[in-house]
ROMAR-493946 format. One line per field, with one value per residue: residue number from 0; y, x, z of N, C-alpha, C in turn. Coordinates in pm, whole numbers, plus 50000, padded with zeros to 5 digits. Each point is the difference from the previous one (the first is absolute). Example, Ala and Ser with C-alpha at 12.3 -4.5 7.8 and 13.67 -1.06 7.14 Angstrom:
// ROMAR-493946
num <- c(0_1)
n_y <- c(49431_50105)
n_x <- c(51319_49965)
n_z <- c(50780_49928)
ca_y <- c(50119_50119)
ca_x <- c(49911_50082)
ca_z <- c(50000_50006)
c_y <- c(50120_50109)
c_x <- c(50090_49923)
c_z <- c(50000_50073)
This chain:
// ROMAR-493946
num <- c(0_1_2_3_4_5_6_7_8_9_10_11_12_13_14_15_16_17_18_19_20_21_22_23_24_25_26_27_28_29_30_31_32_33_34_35_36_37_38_39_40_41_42_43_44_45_46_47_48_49_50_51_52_53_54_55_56_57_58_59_60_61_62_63_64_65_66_67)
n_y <- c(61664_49977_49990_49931_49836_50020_50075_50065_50152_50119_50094_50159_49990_50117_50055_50158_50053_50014_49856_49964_49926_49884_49850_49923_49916_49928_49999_49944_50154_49890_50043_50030_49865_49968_50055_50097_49985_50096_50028_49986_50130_49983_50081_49919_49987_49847_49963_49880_49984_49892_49936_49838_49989_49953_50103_49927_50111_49959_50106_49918_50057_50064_50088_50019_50108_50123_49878_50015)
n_x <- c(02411_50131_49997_50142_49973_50091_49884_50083_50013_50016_49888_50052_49995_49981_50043_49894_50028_49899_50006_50065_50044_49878_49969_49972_49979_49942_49863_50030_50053_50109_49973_50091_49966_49923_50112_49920_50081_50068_49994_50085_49984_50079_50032_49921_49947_50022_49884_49989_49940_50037_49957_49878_49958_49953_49839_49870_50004_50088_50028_50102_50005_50062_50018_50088_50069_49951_49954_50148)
n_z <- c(90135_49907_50119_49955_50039_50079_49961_49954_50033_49942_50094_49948_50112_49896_50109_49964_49904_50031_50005_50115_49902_50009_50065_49883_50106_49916_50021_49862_50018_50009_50140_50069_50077_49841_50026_49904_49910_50108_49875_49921_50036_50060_49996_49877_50164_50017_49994_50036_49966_50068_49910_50088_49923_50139_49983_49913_49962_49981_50021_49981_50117_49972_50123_49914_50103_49961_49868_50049)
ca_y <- c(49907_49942_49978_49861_49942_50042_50116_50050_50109_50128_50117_50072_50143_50085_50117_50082_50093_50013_49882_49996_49891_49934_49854_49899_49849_49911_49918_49895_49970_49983_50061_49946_50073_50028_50160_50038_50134_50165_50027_50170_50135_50116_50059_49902_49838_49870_49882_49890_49887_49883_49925_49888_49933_49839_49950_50118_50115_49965_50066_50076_50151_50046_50138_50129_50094_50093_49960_50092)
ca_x <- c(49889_50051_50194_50118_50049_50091_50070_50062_50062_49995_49916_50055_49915_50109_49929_50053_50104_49884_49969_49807_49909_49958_50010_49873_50062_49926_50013_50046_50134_50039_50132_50096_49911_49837_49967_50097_50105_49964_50071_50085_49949_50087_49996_50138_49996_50006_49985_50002_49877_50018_49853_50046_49863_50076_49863_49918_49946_50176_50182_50077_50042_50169_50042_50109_49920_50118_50155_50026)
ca_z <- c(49982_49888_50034_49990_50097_50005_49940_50082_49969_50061_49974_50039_50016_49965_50071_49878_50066_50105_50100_50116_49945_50110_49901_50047_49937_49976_50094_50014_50002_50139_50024_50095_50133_49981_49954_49868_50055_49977_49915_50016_49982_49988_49818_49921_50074_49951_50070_49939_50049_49944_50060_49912_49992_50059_49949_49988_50103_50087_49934_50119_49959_50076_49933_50038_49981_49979_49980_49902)
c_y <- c(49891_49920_49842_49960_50006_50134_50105_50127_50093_50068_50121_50120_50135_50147_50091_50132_50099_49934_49990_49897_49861_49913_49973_49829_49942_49838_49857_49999_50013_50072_49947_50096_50015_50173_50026_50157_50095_50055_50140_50083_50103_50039_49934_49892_49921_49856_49884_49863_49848_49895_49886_49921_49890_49902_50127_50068_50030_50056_50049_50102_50030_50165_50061_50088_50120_50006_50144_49987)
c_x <- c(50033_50079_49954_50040_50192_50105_50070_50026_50087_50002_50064_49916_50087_49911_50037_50028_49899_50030_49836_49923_50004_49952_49873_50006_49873_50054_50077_50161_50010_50126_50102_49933_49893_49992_50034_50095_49961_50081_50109_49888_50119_50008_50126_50031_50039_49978_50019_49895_50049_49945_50028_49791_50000_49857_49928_49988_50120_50066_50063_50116_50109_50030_50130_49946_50123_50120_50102_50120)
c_z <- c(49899_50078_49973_50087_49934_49962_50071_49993_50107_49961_50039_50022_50049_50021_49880_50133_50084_50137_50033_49910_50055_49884_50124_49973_49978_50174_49988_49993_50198_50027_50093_50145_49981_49970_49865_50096_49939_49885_50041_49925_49931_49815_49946_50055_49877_50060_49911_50023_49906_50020_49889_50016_50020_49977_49990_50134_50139_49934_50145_49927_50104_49937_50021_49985_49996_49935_49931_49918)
């Protein structure tokens, strides 16, 4: 709800040694195809979310996923 016209990151979302944990996107991040992706599950997974704030309420977003 803070975001910067140009800002930029990445977000690591890091499964604990359980898995089966699940993300929720705030609507103004965009995805590739209009979908957000299905994160890894698996226990200890590693995803990667990289994203750039192009206007209010616009973050586009790009995922690796599984990286190992």
């Amino acid at each position: 709800s803070n975001e910067k016209l140009g800002q930029t990151g990445s977000i690591w979302m890091v499964q604990d040694g359980t898995g089966s944990r699940t993300a929720a996107w705030n609507s103004a991040f965009k995805w590739t195809g209009g979908t957000a992706p299905t994160l890894s599950t698996a226990a200890s997974a590693v995803d990667r979310i990289d994203y750039l704030v192009i206007a209010a309420g616009n973050i586009q977003a790009v995922a690796s996923l599984d990286i190992k």
